[in-house]
N, CA, C and O atoms as CSV, one atom per row, in Angstrom:
chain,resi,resn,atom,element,x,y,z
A,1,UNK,N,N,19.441,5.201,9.412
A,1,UNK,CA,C,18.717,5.515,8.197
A,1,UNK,C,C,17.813,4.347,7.775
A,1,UNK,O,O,16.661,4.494,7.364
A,2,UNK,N,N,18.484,3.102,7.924
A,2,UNK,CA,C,17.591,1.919,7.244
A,2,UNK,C,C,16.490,1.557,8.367
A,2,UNK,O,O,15.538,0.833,8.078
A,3,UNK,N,N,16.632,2.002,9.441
A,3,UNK,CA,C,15.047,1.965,10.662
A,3,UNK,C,C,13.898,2.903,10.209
A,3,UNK,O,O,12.671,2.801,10.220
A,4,UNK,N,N,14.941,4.037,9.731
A,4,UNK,CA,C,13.583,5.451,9.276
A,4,UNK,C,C,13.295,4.753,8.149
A,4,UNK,O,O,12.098,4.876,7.890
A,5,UNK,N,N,13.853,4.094,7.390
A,5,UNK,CA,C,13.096,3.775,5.803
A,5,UNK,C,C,12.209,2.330,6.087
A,5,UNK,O,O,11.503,1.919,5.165
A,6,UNK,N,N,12.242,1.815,6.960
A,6,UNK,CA,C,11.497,0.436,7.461
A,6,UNK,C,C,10.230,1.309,8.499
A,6,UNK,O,O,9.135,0.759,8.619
A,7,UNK,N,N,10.404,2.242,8.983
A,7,UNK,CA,C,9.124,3.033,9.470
A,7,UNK,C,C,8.513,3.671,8.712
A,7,UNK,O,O,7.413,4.068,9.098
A,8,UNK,N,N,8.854,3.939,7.679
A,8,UNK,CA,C,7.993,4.946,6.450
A,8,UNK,C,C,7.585,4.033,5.673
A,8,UNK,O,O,6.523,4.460,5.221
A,9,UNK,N,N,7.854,2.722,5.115
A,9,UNK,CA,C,7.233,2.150,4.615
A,9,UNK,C,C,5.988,1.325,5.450
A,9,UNK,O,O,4.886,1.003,5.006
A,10,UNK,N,N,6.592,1.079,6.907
A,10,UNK,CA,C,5.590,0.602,7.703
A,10,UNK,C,C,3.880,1.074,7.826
A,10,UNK,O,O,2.771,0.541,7.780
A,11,UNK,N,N,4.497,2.450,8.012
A,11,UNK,CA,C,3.459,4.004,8.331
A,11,UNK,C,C,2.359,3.889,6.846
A,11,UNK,O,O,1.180,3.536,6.842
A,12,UNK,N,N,3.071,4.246,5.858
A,12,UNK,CA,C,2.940,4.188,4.568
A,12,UNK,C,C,1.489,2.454,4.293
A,12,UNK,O,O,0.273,2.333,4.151
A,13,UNK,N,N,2.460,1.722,4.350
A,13,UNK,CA,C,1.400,0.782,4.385
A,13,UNK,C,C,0.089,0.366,4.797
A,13,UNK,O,O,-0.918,-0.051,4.225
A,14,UNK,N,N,0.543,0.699,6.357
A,14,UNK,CA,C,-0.537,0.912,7.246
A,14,UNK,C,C,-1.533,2.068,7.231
A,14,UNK,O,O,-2.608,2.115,7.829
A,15,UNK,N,N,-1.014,2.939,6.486
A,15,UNK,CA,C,-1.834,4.202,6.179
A,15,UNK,C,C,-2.942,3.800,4.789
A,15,UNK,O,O,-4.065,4.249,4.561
A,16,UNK,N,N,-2.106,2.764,3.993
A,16,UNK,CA,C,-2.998,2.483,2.769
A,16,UNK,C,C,-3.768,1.312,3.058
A,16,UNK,O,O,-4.522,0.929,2.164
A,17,UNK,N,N,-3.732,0.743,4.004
A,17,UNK,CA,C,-4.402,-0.633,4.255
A,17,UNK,C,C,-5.876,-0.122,5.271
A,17,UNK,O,O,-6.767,-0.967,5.360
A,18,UNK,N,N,-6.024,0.848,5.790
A,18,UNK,CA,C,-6.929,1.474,6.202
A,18,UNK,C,C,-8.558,1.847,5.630
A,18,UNK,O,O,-9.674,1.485,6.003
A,19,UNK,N,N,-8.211,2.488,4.859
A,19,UNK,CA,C,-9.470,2.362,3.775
A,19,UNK,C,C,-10.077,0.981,3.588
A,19,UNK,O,O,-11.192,0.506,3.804
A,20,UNK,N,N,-8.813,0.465,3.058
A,20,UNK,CA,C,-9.364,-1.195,2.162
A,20,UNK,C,C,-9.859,-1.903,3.017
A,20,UNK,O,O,-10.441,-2.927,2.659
A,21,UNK,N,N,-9.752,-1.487,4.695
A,21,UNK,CA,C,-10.244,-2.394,5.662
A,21,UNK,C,C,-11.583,-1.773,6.058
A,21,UNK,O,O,-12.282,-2.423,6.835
A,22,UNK,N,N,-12.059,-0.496,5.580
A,22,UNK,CA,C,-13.180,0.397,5.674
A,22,UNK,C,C,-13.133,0.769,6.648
A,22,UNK,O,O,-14.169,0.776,7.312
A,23,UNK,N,N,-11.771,1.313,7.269
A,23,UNK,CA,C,-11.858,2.663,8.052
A,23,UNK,C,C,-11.573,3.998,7.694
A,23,UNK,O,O,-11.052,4.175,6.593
A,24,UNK,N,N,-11.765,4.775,8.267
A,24,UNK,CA,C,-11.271,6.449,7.820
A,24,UNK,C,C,-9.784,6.663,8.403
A,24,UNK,O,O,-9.402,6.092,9.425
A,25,UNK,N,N,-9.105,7.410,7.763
A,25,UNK,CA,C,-7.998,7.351,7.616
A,25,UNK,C,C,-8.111,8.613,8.616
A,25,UNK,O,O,-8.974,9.368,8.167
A,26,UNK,N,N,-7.508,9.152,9.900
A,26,UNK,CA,C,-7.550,10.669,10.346
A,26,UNK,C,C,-6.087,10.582,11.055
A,26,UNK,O,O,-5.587,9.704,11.760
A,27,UNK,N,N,-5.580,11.877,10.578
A,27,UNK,CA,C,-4.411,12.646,10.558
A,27,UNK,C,C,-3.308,12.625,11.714
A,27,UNK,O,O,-2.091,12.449,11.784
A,28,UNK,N,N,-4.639,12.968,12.808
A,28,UNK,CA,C,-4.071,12.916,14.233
A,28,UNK,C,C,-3.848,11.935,14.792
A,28,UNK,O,O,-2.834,12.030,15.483
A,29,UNK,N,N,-4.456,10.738,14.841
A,29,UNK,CA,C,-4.399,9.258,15.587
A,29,UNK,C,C,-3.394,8.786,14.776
A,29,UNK,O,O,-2.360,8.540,15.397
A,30,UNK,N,N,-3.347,8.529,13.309
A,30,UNK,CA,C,-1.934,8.090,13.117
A,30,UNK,C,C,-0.491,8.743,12.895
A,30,UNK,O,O,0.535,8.081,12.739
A,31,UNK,N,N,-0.564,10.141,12.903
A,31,UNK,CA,C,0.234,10.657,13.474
A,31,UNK,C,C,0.858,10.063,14.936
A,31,UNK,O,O,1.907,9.420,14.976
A,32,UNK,N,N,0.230,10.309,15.854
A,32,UNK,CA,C,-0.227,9.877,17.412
A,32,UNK,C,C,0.366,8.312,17.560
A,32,UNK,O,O,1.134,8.029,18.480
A,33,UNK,N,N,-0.064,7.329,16.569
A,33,UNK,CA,C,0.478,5.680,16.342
A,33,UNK,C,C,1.387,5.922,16.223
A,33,UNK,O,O,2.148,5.659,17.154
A,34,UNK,N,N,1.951,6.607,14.969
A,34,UNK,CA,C,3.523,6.403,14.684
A,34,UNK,C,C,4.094,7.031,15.227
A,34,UNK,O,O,5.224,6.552,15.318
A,35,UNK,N,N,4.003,8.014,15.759
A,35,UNK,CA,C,5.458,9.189,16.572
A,35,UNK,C,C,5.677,10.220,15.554
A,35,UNK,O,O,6.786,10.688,15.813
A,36,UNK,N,N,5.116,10.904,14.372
A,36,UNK,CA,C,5.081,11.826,13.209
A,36,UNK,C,C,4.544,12.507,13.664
A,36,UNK,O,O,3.997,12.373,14.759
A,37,UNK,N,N,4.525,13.628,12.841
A,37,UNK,CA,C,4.059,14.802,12.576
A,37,UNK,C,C,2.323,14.577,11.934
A,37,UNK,O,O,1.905,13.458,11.637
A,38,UNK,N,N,1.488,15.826,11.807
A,38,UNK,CA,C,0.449,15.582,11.265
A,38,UNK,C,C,0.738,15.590,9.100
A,38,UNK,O,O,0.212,15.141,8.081
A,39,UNK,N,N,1.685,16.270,9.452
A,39,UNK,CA,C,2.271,16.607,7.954
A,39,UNK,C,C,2.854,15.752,7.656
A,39,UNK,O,O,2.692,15.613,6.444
A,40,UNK,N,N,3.438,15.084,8.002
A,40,UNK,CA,C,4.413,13.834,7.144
A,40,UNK,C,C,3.339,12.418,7.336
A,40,UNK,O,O,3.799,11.280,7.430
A,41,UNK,N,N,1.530,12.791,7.380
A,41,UNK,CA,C,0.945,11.640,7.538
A,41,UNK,C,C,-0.134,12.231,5.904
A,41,UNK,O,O,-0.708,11.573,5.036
A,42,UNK,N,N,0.018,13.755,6.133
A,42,UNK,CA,C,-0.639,14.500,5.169
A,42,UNK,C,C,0.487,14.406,3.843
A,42,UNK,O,O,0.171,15.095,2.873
A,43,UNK,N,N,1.576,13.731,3.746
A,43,UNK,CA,C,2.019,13.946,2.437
A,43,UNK,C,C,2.414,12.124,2.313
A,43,UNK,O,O,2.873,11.655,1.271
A,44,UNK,N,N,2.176,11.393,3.380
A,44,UNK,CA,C,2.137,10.091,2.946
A,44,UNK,C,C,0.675,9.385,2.059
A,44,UNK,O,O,0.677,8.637,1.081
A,45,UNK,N,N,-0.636,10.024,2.926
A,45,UNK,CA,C,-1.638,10.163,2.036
A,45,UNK,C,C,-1.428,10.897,0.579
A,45,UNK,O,O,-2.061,10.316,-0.302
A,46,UNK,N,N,-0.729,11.973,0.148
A,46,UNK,CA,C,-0.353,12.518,-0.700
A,46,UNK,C,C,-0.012,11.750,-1.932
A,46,UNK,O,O,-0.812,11.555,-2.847
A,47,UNK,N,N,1.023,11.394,-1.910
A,47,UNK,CA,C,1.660,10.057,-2.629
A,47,UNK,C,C,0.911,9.262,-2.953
A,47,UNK,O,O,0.660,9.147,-4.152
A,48,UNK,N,N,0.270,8.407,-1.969
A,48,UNK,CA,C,-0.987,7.253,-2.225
A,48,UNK,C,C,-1.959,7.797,-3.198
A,48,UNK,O,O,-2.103,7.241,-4.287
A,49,UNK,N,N,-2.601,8.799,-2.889
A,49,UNK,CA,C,-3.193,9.459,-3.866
A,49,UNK,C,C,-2.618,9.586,-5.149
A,49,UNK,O,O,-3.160,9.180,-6.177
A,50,UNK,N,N,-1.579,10.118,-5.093
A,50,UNK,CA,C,-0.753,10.405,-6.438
A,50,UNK,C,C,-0.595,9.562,-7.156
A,50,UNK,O,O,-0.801,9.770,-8.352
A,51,UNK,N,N,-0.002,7.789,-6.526
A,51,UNK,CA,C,-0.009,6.753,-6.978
A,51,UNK,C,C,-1.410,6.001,-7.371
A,51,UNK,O,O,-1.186,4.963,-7.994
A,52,UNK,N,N,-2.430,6.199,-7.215
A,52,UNK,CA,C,-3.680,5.710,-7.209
A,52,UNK,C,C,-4.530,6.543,-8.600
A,52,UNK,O,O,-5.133,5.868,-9.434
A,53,UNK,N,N,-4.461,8.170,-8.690
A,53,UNK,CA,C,-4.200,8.449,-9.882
A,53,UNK,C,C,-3.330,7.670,-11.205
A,53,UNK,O,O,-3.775,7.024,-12.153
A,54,UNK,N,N,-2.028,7.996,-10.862
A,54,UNK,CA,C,-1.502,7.578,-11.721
A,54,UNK,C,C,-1.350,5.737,-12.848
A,54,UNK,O,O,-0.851,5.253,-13.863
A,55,UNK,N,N,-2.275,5.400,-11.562
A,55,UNK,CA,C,-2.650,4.213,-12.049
A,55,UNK,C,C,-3.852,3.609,-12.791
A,55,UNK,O,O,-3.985,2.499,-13.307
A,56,UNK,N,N,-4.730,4.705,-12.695
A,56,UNK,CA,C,-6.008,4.611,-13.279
A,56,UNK,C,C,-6.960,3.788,-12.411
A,56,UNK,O,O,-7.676,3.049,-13.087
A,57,UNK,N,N,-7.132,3.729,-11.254
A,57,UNK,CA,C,-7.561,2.753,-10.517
A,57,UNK,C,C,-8.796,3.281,-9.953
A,57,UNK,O,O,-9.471,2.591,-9.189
């Protein structure tokens, strides 16, 4: 359990550090990087979003 929660934050990070480095973020290649699904890359963007709202940013 504590490897899957050290890969989701990994994924997660690396998914938000993308932009800020001015690349495009696409579904399939980091899916493809991490070993996921296209959906569990589509609801990690999700969140980020959610959190980025919720922050007023």
């Amino acid at each position: 359990m504590e490897e899957y929660k050290n890969g989701k934050i990994e994924r997660v990070l690396g998914i938000y550090t993308k932009p800020l480095n001015g690349y495009i973020v696409n579904k399939a290649a980091e899916a493809n990087e991490y070993g996921v699904n296209e959906r569990s890359i589509q609801r990690d963007v999700d969140v980020l979003w959610k959190k980025r709202d919720e922050s007023g940013i």
